[in-house]
Kinemage of the C-alpha trace (Angstrom):
@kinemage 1
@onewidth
@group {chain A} dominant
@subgroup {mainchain}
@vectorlist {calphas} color= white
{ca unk a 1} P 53.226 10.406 37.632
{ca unk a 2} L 52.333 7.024 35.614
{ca unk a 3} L 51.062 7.202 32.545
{ca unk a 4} L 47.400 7.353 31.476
{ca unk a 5} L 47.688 3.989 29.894
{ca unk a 6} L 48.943 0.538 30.905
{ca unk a 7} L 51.945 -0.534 29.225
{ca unk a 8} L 51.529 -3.196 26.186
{ca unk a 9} L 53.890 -6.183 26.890
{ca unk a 10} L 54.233 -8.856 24.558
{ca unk a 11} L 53.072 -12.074 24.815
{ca unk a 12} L 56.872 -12.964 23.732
{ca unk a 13} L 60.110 -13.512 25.915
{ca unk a 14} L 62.795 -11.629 24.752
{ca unk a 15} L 64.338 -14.710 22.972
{ca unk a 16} L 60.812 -14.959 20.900
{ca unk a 17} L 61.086 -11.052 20.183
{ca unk a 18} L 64.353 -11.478 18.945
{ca unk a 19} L 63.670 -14.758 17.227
{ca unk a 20} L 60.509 -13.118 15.472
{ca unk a 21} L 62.682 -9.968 14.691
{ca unk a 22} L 65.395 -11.584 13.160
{ca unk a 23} L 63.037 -14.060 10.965
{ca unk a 24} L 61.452 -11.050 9.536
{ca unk a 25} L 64.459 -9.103 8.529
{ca unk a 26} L 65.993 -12.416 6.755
{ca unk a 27} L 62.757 -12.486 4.928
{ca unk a 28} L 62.533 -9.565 3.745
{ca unk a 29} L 65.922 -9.134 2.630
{ca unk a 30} L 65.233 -12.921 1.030
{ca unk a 31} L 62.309 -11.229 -0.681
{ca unk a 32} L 59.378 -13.467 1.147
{ca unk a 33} L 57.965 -10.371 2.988
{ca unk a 34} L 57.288 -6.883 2.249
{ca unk a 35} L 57.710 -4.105 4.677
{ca unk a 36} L 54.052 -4.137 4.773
{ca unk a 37} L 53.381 -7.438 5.557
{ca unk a 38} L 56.212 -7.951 7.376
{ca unk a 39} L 55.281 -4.620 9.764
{ca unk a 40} L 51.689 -7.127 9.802
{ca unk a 41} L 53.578 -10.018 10.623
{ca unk a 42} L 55.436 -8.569 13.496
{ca unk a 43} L 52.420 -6.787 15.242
{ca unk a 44} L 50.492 -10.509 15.388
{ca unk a 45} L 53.399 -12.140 16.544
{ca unk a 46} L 55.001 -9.885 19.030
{ca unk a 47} L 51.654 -8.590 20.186
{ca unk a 48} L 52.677 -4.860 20.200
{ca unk a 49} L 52.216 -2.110 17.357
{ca unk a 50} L 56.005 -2.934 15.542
{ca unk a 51} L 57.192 -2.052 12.187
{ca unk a 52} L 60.105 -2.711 10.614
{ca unk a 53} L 62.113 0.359 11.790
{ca unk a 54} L 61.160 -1.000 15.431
{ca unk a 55} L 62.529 -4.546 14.560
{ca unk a 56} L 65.608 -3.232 12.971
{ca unk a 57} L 65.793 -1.192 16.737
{ca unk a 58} L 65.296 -4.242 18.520
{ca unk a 59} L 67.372 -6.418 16.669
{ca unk a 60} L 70.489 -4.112 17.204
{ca unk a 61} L 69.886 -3.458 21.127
{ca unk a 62} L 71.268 -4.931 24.421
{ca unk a 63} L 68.123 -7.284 25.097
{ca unk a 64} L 68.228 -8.740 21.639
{ca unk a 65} L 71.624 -9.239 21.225
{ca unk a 66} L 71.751 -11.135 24.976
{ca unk a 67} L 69.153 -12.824 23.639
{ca unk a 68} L 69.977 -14.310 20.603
{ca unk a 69} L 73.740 -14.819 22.380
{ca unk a 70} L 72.143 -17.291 24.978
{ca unk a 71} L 70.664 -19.720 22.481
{ca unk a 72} L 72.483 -22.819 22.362
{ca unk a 73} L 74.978 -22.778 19.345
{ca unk a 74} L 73.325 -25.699 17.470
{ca unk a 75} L 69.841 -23.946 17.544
{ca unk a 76} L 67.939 -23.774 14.537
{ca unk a 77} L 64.224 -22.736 13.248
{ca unk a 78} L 62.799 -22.371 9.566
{ca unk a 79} L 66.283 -23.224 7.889
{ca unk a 80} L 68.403 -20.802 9.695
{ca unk a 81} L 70.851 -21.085 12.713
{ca unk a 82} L 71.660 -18.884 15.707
{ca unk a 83} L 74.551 -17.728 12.943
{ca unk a 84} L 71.562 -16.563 10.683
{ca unk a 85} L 69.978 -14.583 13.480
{ca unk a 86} L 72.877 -13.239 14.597
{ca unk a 87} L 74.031 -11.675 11.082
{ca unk a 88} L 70.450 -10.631 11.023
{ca unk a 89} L 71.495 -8.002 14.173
{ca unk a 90} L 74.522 -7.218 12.282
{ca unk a 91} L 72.612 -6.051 9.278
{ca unk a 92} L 70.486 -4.222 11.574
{ca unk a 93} L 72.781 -2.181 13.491
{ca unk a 94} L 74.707 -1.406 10.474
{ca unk a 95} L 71.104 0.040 9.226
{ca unk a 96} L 69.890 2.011 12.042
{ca unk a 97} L 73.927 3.619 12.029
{ca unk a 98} L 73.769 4.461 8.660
{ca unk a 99} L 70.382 4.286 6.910
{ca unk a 100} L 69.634 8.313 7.187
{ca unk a 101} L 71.257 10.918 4.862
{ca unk a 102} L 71.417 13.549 7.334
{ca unk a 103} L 74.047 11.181 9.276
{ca unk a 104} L 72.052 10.966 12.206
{ca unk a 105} L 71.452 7.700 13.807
{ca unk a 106} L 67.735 5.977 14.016
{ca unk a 107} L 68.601 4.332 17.697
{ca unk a 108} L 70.915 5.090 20.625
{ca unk a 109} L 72.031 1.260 20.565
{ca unk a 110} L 75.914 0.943 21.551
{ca unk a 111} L 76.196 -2.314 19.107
{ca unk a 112} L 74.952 0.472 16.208
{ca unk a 113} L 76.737 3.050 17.588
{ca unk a 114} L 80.073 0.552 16.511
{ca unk a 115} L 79.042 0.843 12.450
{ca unk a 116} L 78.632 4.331 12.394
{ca unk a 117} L 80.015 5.216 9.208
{ca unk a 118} L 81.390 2.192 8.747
{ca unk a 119} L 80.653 -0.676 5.914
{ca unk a 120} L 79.497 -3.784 7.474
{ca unk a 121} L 83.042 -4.885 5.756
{ca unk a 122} L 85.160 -2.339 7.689
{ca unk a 123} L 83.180 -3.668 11.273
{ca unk a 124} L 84.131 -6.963 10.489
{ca unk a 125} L 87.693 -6.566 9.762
{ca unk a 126} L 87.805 -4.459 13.257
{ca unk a 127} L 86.072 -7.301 15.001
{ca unk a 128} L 88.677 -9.523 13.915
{ca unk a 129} L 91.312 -7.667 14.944
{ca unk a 130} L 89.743 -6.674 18.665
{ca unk a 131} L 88.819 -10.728 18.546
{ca unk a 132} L 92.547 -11.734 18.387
{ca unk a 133} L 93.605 -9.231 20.421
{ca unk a 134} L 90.572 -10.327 23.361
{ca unk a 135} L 88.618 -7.099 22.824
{ca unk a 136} L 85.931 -8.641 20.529
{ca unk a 137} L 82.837 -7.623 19.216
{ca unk a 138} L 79.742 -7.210 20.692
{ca unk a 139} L 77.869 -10.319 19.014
């Protein structure tokens, strides 16, 4: 049975989403945004009903992460590189792993599933490793 309502779709590619998702975490870690204003900023912009805890989802999922992998590597917008955005799906996997106290995670991503319980630290120093070894991380 389909639902009683069409589904919203953004007015954004995937690239956009992830490009608008990963601007608003950066600026709201850099202090520019609120969680109120940035929840504001991503529902004009994306053109569906996000919030920050949907961003944070996005930014640590498959689509996102292919995404912001297929920009060219000398991409940049506002200041920040594809680098930028990518750390910004870093932070947000590590988040959605780890962010509730009941140990349960906020998103089935696989890229979060790879911090659970884990310090962003720790993932790194794995990702190294698997990267010498050819495994390599998922960003």
């Amino acid at each position: 049975m389909r639902g009683l309502f069409p589904k919203k779709k953004s007015r954004l590619s995937p690239q956009g989403k992830a490009i608008a998702a990963a601007h608003t975490l950066l600026d709201t870690m850099e202090g520019r945004l609120d969680e109120k204003a940035a929840g504001r900023w991503l529902r004009e912009e994306v053109g569906l009903q996000w919030s920050m805890l949907t961003c944070l989802q996005y930014l640590s999922g498959k689509e996102a992460l292919g995404a912001l992998k297929a920009l060219p590597n000398d991409w940049s917008e506002r200041g920040r590189t594809k680098q930028h955005l990518q750390a910004a799906s870093i932070l947000a996997a590590h988040a959605v792993a780890n962010m509730r106290q009941d140990g349960r995670m906020l998103c089935a991503s696989d890229f979060a599933h790879e911090f659970k319980g884990k310090t962003v630290e720790q993932w790194l120093a794995e990702a190294s490793i698997g990267a010498a070894s050819g495994t390599g991380p998922s960003v």
